[in-house]
mmCIF file of the N, C-alpha and C atoms, coordinates in Angstrom:
data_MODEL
# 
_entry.id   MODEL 
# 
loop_
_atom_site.group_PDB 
_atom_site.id 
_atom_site.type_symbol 
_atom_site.label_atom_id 
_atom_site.label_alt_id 
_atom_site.label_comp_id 
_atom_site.label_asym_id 
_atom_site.label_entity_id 
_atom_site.label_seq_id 
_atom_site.pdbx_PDB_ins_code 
_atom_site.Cartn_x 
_atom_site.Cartn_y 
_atom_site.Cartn_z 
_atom_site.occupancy 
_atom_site.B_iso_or_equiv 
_atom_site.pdbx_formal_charge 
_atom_site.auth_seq_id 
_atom_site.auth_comp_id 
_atom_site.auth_asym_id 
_atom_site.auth_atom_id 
_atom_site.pdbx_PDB_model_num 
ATOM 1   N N  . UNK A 1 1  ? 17.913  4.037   12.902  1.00 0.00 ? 1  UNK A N  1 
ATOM 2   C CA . UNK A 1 1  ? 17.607  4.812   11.715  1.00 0.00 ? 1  UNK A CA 1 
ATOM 3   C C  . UNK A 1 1  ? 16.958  3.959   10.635  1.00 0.00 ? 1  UNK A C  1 
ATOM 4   N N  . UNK A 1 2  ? 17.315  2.913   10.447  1.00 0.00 ? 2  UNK A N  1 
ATOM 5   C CA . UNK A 1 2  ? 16.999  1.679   9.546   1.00 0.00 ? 2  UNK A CA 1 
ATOM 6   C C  . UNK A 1 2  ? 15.489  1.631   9.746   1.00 0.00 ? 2  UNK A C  1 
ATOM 7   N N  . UNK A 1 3  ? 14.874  1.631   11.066  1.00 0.00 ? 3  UNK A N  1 
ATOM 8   C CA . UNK A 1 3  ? 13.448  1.259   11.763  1.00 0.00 ? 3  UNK A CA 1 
ATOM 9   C C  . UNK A 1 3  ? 12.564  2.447   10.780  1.00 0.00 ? 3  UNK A C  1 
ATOM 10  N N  . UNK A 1 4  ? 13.287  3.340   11.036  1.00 0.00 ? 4  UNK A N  1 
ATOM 11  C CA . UNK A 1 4  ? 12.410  4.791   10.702  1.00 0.00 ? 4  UNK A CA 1 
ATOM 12  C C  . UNK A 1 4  ? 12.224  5.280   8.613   1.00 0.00 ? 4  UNK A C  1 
ATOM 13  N N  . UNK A 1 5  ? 13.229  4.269   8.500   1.00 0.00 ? 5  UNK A N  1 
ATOM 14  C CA . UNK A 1 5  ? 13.436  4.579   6.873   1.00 0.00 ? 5  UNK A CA 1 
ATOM 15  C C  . UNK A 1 5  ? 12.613  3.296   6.759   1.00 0.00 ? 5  UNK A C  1 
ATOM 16  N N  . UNK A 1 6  ? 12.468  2.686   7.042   1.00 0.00 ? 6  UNK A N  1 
ATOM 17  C CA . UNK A 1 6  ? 11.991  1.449   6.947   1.00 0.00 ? 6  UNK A CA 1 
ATOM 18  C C  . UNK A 1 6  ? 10.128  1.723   7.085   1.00 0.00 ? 6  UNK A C  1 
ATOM 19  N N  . UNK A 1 7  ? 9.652   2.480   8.116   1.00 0.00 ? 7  UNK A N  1 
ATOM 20  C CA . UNK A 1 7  ? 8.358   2.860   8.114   1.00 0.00 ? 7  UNK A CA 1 
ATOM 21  C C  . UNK A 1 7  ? 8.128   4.207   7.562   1.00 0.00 ? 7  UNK A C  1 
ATOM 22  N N  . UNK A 1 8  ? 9.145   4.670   7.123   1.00 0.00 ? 8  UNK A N  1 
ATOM 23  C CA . UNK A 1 8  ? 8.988   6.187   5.953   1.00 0.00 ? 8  UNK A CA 1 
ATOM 24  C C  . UNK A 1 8  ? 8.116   5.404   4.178   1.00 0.00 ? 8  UNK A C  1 
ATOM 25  N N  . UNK A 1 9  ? 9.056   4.224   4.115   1.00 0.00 ? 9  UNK A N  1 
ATOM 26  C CA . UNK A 1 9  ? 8.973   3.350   2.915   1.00 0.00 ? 9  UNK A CA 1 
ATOM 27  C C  . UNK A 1 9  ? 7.960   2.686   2.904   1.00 0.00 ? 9  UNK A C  1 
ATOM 28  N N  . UNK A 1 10 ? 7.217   1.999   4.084   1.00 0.00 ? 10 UNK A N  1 
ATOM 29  C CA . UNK A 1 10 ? 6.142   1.486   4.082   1.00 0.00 ? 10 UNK A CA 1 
ATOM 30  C C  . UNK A 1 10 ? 5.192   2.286   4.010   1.00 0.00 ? 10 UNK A C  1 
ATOM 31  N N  . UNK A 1 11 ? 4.826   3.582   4.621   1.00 0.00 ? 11 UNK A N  1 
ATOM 32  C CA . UNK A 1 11 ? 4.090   4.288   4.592   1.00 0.00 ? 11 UNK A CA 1 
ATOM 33  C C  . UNK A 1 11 ? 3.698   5.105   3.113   1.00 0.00 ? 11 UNK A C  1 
ATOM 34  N N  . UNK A 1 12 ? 4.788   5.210   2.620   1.00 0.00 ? 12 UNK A N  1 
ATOM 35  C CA . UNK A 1 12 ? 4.656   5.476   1.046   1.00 0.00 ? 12 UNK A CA 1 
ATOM 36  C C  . UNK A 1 12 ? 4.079   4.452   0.377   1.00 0.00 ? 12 UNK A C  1 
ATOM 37  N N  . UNK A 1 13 ? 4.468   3.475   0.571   1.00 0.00 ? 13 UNK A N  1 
ATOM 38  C CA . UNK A 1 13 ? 4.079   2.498   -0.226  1.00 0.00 ? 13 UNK A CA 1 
ATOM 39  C C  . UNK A 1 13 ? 2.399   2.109   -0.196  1.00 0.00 ? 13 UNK A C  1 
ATOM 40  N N  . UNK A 1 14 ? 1.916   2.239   1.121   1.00 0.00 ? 14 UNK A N  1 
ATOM 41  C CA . UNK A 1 14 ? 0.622   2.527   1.391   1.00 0.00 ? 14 UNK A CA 1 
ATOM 42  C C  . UNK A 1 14 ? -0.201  3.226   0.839   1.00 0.00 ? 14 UNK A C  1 
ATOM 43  N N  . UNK A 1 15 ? -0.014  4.496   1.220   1.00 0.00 ? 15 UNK A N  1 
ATOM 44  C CA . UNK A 1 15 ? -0.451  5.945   0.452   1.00 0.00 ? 15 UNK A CA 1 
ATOM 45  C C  . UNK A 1 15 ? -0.169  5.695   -1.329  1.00 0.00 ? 15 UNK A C  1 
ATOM 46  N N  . UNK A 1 16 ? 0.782   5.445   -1.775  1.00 0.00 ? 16 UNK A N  1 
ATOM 47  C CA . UNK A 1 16 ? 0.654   5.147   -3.505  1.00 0.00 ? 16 UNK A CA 1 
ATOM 48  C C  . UNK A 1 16 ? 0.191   4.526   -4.311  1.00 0.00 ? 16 UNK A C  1 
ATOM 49  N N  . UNK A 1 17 ? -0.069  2.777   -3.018  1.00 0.00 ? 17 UNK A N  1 
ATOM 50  C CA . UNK A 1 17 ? -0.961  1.787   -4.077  1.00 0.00 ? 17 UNK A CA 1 
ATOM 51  C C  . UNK A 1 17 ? -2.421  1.945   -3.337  1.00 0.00 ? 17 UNK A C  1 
ATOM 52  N N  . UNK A 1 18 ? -2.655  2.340   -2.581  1.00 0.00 ? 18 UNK A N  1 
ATOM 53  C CA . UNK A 1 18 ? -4.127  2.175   -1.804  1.00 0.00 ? 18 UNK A CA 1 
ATOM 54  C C  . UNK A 1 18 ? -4.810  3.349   -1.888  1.00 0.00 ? 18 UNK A C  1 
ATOM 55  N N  . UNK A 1 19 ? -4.439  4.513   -2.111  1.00 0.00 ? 19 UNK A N  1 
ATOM 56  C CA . UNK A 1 19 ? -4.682  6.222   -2.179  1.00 0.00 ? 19 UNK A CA 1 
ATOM 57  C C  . UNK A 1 19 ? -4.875  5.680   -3.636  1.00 0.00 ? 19 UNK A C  1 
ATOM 58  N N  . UNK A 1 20 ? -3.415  5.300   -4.532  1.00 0.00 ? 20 UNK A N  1 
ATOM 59  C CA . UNK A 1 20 ? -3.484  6.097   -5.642  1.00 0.00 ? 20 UNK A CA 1 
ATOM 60  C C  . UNK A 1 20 ? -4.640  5.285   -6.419  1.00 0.00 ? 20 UNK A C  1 
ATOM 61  N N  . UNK A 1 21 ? -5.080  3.633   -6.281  1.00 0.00 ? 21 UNK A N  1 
ATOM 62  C CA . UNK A 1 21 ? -5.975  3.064   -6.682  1.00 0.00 ? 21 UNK A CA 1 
ATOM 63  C C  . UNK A 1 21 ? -7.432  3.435   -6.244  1.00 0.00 ? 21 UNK A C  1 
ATOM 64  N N  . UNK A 1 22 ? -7.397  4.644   -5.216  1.00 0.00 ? 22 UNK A N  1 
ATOM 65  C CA . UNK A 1 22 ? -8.905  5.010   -4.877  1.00 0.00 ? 22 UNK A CA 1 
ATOM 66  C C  . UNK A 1 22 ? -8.831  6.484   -5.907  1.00 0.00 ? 22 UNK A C  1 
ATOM 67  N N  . UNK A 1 23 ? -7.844  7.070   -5.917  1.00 0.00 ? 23 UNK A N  1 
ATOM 68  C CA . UNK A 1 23 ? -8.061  8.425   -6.612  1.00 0.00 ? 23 UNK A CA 1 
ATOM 69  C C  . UNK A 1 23 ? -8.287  7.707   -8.438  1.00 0.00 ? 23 UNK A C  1 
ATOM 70  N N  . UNK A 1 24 ? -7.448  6.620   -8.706  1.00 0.00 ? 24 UNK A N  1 
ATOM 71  C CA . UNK A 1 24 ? -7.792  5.726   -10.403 1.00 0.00 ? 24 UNK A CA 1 
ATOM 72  C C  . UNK A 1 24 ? -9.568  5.767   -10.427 1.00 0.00 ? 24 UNK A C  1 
ATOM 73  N N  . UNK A 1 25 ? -10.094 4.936   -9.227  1.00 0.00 ? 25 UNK A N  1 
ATOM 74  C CA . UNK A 1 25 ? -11.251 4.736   -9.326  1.00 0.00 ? 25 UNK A CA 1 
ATOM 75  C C  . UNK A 1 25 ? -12.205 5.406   -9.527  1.00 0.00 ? 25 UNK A C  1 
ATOM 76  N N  . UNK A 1 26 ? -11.799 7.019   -8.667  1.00 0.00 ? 26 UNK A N  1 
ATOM 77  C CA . UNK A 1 26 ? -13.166 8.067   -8.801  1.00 0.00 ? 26 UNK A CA 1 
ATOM 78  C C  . UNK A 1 26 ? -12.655 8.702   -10.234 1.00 0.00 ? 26 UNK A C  1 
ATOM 79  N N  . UNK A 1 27 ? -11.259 8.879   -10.515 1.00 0.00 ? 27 UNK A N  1 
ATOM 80  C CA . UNK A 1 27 ? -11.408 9.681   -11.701 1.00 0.00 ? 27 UNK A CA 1 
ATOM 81  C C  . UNK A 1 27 ? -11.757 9.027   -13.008 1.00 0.00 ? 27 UNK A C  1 
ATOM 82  N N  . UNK A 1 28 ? -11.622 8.119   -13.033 1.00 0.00 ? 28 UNK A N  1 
ATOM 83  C CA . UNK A 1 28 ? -11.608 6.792   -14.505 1.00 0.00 ? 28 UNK A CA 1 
ATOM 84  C C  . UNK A 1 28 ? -12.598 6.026   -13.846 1.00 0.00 ? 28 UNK A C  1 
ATOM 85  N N  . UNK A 1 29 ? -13.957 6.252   -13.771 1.00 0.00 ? 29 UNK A N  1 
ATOM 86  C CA . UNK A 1 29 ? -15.004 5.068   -14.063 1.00 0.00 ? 29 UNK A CA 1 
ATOM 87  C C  . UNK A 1 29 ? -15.034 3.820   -15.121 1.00 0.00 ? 29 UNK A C  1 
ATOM 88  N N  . UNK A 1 30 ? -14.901 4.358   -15.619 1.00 0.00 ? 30 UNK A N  1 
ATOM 89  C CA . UNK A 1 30 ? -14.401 3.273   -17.138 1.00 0.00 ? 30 UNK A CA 1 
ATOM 90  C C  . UNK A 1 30 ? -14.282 2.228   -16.782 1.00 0.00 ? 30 UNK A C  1 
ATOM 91  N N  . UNK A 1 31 ? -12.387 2.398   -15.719 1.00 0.00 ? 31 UNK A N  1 
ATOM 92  C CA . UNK A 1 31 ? -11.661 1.398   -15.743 1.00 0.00 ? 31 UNK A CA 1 
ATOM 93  C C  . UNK A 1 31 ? -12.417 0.281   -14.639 1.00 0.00 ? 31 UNK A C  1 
ATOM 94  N N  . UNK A 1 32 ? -13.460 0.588   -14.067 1.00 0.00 ? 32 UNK A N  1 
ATOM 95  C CA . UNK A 1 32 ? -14.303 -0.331  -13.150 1.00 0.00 ? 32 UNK A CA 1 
ATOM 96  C C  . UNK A 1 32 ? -13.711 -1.374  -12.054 1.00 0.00 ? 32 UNK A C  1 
ATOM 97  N N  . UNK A 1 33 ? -12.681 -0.242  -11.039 1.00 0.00 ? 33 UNK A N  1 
ATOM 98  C CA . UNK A 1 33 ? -12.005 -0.934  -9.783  1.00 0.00 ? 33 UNK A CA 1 
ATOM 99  C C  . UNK A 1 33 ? -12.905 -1.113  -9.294  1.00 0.00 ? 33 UNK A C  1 
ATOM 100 N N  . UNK A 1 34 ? -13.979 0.194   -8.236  1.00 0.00 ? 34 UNK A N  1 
ATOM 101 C CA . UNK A 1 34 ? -14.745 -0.181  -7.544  1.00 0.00 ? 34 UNK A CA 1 
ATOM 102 C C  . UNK A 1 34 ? -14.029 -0.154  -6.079  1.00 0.00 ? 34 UNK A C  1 
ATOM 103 N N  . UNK A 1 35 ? -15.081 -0.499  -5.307  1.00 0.00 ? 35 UNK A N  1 
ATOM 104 C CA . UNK A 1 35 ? -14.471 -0.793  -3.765  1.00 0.00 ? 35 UNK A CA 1 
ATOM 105 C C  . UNK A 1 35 ? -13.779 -1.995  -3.772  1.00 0.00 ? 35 UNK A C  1 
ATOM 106 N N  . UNK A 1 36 ? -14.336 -3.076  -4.398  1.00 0.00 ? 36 UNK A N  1 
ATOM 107 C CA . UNK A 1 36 ? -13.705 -4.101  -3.658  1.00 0.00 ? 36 UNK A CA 1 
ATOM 108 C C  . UNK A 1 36 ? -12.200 -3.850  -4.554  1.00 0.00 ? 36 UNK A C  1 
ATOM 109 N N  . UNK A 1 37 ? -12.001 -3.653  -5.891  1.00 0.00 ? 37 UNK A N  1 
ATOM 110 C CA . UNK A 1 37 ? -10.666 -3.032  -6.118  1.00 0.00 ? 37 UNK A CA 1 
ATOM 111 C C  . UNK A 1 37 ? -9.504  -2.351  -5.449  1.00 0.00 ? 37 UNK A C  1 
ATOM 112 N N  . UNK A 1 38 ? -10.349 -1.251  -4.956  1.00 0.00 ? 38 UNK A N  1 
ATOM 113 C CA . UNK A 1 38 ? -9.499  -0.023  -4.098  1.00 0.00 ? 38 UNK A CA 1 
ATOM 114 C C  . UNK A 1 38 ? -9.151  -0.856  -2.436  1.00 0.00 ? 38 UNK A C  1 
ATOM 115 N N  . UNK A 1 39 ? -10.007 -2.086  -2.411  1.00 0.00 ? 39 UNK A N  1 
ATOM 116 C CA . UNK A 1 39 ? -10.030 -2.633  -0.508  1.00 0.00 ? 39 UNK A CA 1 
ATOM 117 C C  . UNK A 1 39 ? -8.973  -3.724  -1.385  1.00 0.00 ? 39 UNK A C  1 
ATOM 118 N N  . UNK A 1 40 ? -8.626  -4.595  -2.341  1.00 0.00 ? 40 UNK A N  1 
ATOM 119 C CA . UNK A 1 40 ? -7.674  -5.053  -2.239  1.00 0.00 ? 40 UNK A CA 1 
ATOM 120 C C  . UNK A 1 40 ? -6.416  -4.282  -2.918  1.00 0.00 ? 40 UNK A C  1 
ATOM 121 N N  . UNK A 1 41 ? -6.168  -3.356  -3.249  1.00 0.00 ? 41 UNK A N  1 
ATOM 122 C CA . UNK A 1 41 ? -4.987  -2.491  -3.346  1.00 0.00 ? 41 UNK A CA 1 
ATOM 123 C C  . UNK A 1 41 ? -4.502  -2.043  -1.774  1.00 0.00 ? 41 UNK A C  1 
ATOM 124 N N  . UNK A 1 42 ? -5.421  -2.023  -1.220  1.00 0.00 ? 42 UNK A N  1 
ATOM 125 C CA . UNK A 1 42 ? -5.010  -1.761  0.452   1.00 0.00 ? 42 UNK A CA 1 
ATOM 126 C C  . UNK A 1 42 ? -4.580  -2.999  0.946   1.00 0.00 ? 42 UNK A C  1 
ATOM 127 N N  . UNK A 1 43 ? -5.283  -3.680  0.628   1.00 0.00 ? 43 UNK A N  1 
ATOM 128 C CA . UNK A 1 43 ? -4.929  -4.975  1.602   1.00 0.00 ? 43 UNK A CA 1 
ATOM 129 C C  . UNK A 1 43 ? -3.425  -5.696  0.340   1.00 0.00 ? 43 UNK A C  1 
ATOM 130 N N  . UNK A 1 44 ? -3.400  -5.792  -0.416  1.00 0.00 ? 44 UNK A N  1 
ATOM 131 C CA . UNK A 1 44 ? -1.814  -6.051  -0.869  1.00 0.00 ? 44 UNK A CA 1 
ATOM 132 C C  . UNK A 1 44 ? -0.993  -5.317  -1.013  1.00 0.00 ? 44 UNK A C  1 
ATOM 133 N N  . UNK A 1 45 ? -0.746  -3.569  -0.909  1.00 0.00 ? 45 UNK A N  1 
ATOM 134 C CA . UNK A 1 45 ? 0.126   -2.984  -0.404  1.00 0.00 ? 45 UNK A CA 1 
ATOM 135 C C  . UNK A 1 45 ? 0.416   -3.271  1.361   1.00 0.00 ? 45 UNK A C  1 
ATOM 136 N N  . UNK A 1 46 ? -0.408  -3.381  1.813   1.00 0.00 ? 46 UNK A N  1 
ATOM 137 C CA . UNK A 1 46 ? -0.074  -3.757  3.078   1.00 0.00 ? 46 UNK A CA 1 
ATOM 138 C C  . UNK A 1 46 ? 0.959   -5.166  3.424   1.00 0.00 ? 46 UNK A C  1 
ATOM 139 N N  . UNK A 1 47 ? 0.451   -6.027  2.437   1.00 0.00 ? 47 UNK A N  1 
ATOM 140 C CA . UNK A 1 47 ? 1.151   -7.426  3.117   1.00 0.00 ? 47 UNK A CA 1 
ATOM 141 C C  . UNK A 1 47 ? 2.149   -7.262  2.569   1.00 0.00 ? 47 UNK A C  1 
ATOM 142 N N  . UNK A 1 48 ? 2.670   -6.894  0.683   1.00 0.00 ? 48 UNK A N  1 
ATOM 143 C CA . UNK A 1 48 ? 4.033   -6.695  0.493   1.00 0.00 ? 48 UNK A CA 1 
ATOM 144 C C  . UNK A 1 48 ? 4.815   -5.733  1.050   1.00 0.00 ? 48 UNK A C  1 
ATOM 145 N N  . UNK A 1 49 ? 3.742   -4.571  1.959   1.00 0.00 ? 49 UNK A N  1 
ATOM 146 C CA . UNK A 1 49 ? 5.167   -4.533  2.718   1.00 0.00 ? 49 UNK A CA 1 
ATOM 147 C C  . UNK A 1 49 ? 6.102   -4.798  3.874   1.00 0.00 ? 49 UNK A C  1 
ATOM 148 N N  . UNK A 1 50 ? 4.557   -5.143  4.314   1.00 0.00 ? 50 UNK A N  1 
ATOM 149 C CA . UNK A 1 50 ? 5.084   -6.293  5.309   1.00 0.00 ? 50 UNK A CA 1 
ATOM 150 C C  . UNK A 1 50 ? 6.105   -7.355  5.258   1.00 0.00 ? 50 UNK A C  1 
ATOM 151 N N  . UNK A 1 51 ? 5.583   -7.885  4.451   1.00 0.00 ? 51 UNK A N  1 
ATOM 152 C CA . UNK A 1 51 ? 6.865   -8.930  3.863   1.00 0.00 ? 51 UNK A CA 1 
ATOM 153 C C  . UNK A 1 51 ? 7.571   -8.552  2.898   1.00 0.00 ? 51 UNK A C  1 
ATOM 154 N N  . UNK A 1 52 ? 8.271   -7.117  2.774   1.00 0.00 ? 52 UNK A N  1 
ATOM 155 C CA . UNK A 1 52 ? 9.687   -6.714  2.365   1.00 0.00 ? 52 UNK A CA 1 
ATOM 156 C C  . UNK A 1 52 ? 10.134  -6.198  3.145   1.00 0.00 ? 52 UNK A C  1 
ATOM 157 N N  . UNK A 1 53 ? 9.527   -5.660  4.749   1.00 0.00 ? 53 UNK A N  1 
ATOM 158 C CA . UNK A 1 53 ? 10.345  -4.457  5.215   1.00 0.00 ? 53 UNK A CA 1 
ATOM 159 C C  . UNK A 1 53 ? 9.984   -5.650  6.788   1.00 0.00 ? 53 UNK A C  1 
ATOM 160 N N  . UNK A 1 54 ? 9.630   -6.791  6.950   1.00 0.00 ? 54 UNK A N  1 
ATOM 161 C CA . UNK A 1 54 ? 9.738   -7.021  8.619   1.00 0.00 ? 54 UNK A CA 1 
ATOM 162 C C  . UNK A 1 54 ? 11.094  -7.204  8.889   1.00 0.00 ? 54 UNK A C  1 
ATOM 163 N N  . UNK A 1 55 ? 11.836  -7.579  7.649   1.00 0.00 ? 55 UNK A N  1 
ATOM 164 C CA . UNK A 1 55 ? 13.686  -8.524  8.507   1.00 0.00 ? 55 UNK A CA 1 
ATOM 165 C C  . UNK A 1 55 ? 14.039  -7.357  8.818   1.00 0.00 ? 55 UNK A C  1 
ATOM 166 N N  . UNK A 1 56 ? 13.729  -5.483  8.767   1.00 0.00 ? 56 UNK A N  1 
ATOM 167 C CA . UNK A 1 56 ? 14.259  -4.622  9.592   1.00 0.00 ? 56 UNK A CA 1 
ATOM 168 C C  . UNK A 1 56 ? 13.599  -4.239  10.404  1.00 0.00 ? 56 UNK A C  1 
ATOM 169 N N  . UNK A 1 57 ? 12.309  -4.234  10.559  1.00 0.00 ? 57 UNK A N  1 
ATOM 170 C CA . UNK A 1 57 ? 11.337  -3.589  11.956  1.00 0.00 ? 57 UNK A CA 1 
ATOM 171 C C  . UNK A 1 57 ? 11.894  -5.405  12.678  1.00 0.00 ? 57 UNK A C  1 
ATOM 172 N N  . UNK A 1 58 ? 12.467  -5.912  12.334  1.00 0.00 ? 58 UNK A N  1 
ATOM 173 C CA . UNK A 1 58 ? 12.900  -7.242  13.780  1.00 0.00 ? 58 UNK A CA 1 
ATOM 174 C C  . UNK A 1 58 ? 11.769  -7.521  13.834  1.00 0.00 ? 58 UNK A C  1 
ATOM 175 N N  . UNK A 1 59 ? 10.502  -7.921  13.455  1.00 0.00 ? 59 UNK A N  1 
ATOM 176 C CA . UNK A 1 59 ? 9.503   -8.696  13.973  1.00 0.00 ? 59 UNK A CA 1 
ATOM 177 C C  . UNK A 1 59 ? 8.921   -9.906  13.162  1.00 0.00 ? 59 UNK A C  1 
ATOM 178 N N  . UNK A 1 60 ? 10.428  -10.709 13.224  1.00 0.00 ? 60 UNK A N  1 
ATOM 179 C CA . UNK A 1 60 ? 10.513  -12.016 12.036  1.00 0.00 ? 60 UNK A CA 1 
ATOM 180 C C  . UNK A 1 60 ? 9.805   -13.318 13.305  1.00 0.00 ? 60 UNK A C  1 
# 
């Protein structure tokens, strides 16, 4: 159960900083993320959650 709450949490965590920094970008030009903005909101939601959630997916 741990495995599955564990990739429920990552998957959110995905979708909120990598979604929600592409939906910032198209609606607020202003704030001038851009792609390479919105490609590293993907790529560091990805690794922190990687490295908060591997000591339960066991793949230390």
């Amino acid at each position: 159960m741990n495995k599955y709450l564990a990739e429920f949490i990552g998957t959110f965590w995905l979708v909120f900083g990598g979604c929600g920094s592409a939906i910032f970008a198209a609606a607020f030009p202003e704030l001038r993320i851009g792609f390479l903005g919105v490609a590293l909101a993907f790529d560091l939601t990805v690794l922190t959650g990687a490295f908060a959630l591997r000591h339960i997916s066991g793949e230390d």
